[in-house]
C-alpha positions in Angstrom: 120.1 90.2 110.9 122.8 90.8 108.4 121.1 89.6 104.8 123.3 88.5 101.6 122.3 87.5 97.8 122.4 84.0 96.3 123.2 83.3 92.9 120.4 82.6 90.9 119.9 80.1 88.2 116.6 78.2 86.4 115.3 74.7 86.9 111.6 72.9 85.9 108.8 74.5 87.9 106.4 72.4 90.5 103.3 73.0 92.1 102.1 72.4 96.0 100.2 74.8 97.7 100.3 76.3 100.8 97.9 78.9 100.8 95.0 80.1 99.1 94.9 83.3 97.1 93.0 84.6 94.0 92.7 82.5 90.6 95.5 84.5 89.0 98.3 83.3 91.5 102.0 83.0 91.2 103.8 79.8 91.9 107.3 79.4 93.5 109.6 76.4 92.6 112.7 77.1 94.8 115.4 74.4 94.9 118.3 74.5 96.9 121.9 73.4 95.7 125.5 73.4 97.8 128.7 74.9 96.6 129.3 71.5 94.6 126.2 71.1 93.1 124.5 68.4 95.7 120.1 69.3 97.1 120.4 70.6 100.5 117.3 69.0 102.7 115.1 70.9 105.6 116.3 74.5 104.5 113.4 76.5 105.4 112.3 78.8 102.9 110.0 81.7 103.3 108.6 84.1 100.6 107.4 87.2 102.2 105.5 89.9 100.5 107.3 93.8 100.6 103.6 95.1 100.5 101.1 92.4 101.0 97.8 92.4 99.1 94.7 93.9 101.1 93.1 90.9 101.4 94.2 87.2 101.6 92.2 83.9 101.5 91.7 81.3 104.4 95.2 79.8 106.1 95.2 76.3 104.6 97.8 74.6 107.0 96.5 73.5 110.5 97.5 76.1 112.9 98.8 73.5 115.1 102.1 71.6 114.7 103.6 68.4 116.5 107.7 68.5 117.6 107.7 65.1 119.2 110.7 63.2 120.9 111.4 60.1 119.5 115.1 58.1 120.2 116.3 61.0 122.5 115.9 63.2 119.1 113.6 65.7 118.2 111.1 65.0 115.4 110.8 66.7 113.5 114.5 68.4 114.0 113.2 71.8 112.2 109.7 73.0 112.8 108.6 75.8 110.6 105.6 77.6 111.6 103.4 81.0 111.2 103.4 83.3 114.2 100.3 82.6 116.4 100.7 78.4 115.5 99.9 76.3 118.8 103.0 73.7 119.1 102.8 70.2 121.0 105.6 68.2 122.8 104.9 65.1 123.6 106.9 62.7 124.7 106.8 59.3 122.5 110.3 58.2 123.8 110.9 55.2 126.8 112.6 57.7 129.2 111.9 61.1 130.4 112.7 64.7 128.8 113.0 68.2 130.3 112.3 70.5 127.2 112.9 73.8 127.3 113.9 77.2 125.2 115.9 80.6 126.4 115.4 82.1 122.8 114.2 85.3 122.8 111.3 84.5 120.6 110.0 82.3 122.9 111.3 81.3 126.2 109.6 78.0 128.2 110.7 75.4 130.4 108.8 72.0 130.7 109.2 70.1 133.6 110.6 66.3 133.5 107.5 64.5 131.6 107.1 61.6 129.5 103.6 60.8 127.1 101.8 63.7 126.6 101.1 65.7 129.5 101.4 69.5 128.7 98.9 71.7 126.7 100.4 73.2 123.5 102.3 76.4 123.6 101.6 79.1 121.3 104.5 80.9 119.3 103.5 84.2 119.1 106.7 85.7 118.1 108.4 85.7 115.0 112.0 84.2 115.2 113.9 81.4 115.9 113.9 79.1 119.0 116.3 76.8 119.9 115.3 73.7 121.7 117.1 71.3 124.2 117.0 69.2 126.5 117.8 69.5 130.2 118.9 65.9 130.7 119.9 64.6 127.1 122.8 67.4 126.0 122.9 65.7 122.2 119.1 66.9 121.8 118.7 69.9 119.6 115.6 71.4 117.6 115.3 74.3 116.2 111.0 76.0 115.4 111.5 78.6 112.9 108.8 81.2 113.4 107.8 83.6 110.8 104.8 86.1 110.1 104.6 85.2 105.9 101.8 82.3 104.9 104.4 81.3 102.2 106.9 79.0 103.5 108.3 75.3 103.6 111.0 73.4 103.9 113.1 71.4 101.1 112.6 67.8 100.8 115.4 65.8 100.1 116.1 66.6 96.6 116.1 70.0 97.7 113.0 71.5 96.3 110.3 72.9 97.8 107.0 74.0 95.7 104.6 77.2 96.7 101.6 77.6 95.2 98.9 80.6 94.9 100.9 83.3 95.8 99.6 86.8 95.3 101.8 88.5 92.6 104.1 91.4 94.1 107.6 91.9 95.1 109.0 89.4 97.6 112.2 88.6 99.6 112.5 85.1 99.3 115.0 83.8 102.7 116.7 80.4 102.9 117.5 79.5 106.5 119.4 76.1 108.0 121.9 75.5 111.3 124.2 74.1 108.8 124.8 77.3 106.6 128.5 78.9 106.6 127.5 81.7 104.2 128.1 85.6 105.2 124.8 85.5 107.6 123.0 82.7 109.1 120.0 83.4 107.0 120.4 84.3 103.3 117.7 86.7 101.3 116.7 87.7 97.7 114.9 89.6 96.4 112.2 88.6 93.9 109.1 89.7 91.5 106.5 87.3 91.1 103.5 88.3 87.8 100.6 87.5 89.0 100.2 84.6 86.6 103.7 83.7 86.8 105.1 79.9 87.5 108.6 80.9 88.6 111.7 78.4 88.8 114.6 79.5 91.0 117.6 77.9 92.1 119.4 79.0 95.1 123.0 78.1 95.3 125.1 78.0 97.7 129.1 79.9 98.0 130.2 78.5 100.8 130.6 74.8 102.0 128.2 73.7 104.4 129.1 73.4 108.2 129.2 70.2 110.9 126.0 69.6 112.6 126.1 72.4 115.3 127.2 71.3 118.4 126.2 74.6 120.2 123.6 74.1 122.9 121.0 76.8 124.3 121.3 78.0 127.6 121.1 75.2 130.2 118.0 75.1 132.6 118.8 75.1 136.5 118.4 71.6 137.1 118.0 72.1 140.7 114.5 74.2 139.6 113.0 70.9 139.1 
């Protein structure tokens, strides 16, 4: 995956925290800003450690996550997880859905349900996986996989706080469907004290693109 630097400027630092780490932890206030200045909402970001720590607290998030389909949408649209995370699918919509993934990451097919009939899946691979739907072609999720503990998305102002990091060097990655930049996913690189409360603010060079239109690999209906 082809990486490429964001220009870096300073903003008010935040605090929410993710995971659970030693007293003397870093914090990360990242906030994300298009070519003209405007937040950019549901970018995920991940900080991930170039030589993690030897050890690490507890995993404070719930290793189980929820993409639900609700008005022939996914919900929500981007799912960020930790490798290893059990994900649900239920069905919360009046009419039926074929979900299903040919992404590398994490390939599935669920036949044509509706409520919640299928155990969760576990994503056991870091990447990304597509989602869509066999029988609704404007459906389109995307579960963003990733090994780090550190990681979010931006709300809509933009921001997105980390909390009780380790201190270390990190590559900090921005990530959304919409981005036009040089890659789809866009790194820096980052040193975090271990008593540090750092603000960064990630700004984008390029405008951003339509919603994509591109869908994933369509199931054989006739399997079904």
């Amino acid at each position: 995956m082809r990486h490429t630097h964001l220009n870096i400027l300073y903003s008010v630092a935040g605090a929410l925290y993710i995971w659970a780490s030693s007293a003397a932890a870093a914090a990360l206030h990242v906030d994300v800003l298009d070519r003209d200045g405007k937040p950019v909402s549901d970018v995920v970001i991940v900080a991930s450690l170039r030589t993690p720590p030897q050890t690490l607290g507890p995993l404070l998030p719930s290793s189980h996550a929820i993409m639900d389909q609700i008005d022939r949408q996914f919900v929500p649209r981007i799912l960020v997880i930790r490798t290893g995370t059990a994900v649900d699918f239920p069905n919360s919509d009046t009419v039926a859905h074929q979900v299903y993934s040919f992404s590398p990451a994490k390939r599935f097919q669920l036949s044509l349900y509706r409520g919640h009939v299928y155990p969760p899946l576990i994503f056991d691979q870091p990447g990304l996986v597509v989602v869509g739907c066999n029988i609704h072609d404007n459906m389109l999720g995307y579960i963003y996989v990733t090994p780090s503990p550190y990681f979010g998305k931006t709300d809509t102002g933009g921001t997105l706080q980390l909390e009780g990091l380790p201190g270390g060097e990190y590559e900090i990655s921005a990530w959304n469907p919409r981005f036009n930049e040089a890659s789809d996913e866009i790194t820096r690189a980052l040193r975090l004290a271990s008593d540090a409360r750092q603000p960064v603010t990630l700004r984008l060079t390029r405008p951003l693109s339509p919603e994509p239109r591109v869908r994933p690999t369509k199931a054989n209906r006739s399997d079904y």
